[in-house]
N, C-alpha and C positions, 0 to 999 in steps of 0.2 A: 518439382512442385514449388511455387512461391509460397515465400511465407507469409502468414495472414496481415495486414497492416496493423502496427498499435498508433497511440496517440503520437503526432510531430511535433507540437508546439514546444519550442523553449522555454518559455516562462509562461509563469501563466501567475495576475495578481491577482489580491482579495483586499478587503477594506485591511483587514490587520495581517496578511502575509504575502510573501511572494514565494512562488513555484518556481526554482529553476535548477539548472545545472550544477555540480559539486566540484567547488574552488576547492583548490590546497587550505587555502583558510579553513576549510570544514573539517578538517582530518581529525583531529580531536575529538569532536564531535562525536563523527562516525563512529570510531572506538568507541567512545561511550555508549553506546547503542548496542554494541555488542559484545561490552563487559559488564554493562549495569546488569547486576542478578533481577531485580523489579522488573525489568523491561521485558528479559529476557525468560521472564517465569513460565511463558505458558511458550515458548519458543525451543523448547532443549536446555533453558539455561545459561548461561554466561558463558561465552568463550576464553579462553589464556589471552589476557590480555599480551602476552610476550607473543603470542600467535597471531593476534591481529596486527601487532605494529609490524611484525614484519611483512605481512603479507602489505600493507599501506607502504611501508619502505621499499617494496619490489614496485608495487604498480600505481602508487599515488593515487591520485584521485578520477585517474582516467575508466577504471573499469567500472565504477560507479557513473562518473557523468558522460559518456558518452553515446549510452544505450536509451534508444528513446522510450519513453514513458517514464523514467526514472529520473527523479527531482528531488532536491534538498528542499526541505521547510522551514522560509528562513523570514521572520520579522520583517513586514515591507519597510517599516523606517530605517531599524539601524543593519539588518540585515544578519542579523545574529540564528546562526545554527540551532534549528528547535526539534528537527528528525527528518525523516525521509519518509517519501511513499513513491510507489511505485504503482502504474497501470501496464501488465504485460501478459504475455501468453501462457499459459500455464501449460508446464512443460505433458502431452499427451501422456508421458510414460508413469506420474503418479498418478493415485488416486484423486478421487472425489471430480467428477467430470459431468454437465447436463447433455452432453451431446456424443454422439458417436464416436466422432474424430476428435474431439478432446480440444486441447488451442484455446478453448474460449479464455477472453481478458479473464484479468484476475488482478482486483486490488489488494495493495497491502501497507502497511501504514506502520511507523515507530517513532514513538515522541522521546523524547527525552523528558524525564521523571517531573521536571520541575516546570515543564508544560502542561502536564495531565489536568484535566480539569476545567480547562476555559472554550470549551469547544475548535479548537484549531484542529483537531482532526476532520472532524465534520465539514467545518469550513474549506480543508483542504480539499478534502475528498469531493465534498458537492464541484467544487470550480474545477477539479481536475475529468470528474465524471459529464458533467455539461459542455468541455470543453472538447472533450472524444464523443459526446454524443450530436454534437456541431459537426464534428470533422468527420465522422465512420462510422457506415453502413449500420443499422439495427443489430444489435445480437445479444445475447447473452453476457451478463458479464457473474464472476462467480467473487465471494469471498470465502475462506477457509480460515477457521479460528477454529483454537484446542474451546471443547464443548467447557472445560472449567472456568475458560477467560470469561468470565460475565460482562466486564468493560465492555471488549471487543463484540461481544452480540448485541450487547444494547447499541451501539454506536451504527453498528449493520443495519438493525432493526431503524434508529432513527433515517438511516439512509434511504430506507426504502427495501431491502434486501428480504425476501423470504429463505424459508431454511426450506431445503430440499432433501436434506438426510445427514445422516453420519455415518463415517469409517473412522478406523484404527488407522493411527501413524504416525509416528516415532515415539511407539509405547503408552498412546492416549487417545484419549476417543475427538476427534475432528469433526467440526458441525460444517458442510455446504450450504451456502445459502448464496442466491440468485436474484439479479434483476433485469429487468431490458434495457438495455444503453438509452433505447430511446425513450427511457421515461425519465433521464436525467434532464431534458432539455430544457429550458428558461421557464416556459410554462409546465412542463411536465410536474412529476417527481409525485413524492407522497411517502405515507408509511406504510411501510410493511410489518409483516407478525412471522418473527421468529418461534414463536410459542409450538 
């Protein structure tokens, strides 16, 4: 059986960022995304950082950039490291799923602390989500945020995103929440109610 298609594009820009691929220059970065406790609060927590550098010292920046839908968010002018998001398939075997067969896209998004606040998530996520819904067939696409993140549902909710339900998992209650690809497209979109 093939696997469903995710987004192709390489880069993908906005007035203040650029979408693309993750250079060795990023590696820092990356770590900090996944030692910063802030970031990591509604995620499990912060990893060893003595764990992260070496897993980046075994596979560099290849196992992050080479998977499509997956992009560094990085300041169109100077090109400086601001987080990652990813559009990909969410793997069938967890929970929180609107479809039978499971697979449906699944955004996910991490800034780094001293981004929070200027809308660059938004921004990313609109241009990455218009730009799969340019390229691939209609479908569902899901986000999964722990139900305590408030940030992360307002942010859903401004997307357009409604909530579909909640499960438990990894010891916290998980809010699903849904939109149609094709209501991302240039004239589409709108809000949705998480509520």
């Amino acid at each position: 059986m093939n696997a469903p298609p995710t987004l192709s594009a390489m880069e993908i820009t906005t007035d203040r960022l650029r979408l693309r691929k993750a250079h060795n220059t990023d590696i820092d970065g990356l770590i900090e995304l996944q030692t910063d406790p802030r970031v990591r609060a509604h995620l499990g927590g912060p990893r060893p950082r003595d764990v992260v550098e070496q897993y980046f010292d075994a596979n560099g920046v290849s196992a992050v950039a080479s998977r499509p839908g997956t992009y560094v968010i990085a300041d169109r002018e100077t090109n400086r490291f601001l987080g990652t998001l990813v559009l990909d398939r969410r793997s069938a075997d967890l929970p929180g799923h609107v479809t039978e067969e499971g697979a449906e896209l699944e955004l996910t998004y991490l800034l780094r602390r001293g981004s929070w606040g200027a809308g660059l998530a938004f921004e990313a996520a609109t241009a990455v989500l218009r730009a799969a819904a340019d390229e691939l067939p209609d479908q569902p696409v899901l986000v999964v945020t722990q139900t305590a993140n408030a940030r992360s549902l307002r942010l859903a909710t401004r997307l357009g995103f409604r909530r579909v339900g909640t499960f438990d998992a990894h010891g916290a209650e998980q809010t699903l929440a849904v939109a149609d690809l094709h209501s991302f497209t240039a004239d589409g979109g709108g809000t949705g109610n998480l509520a």
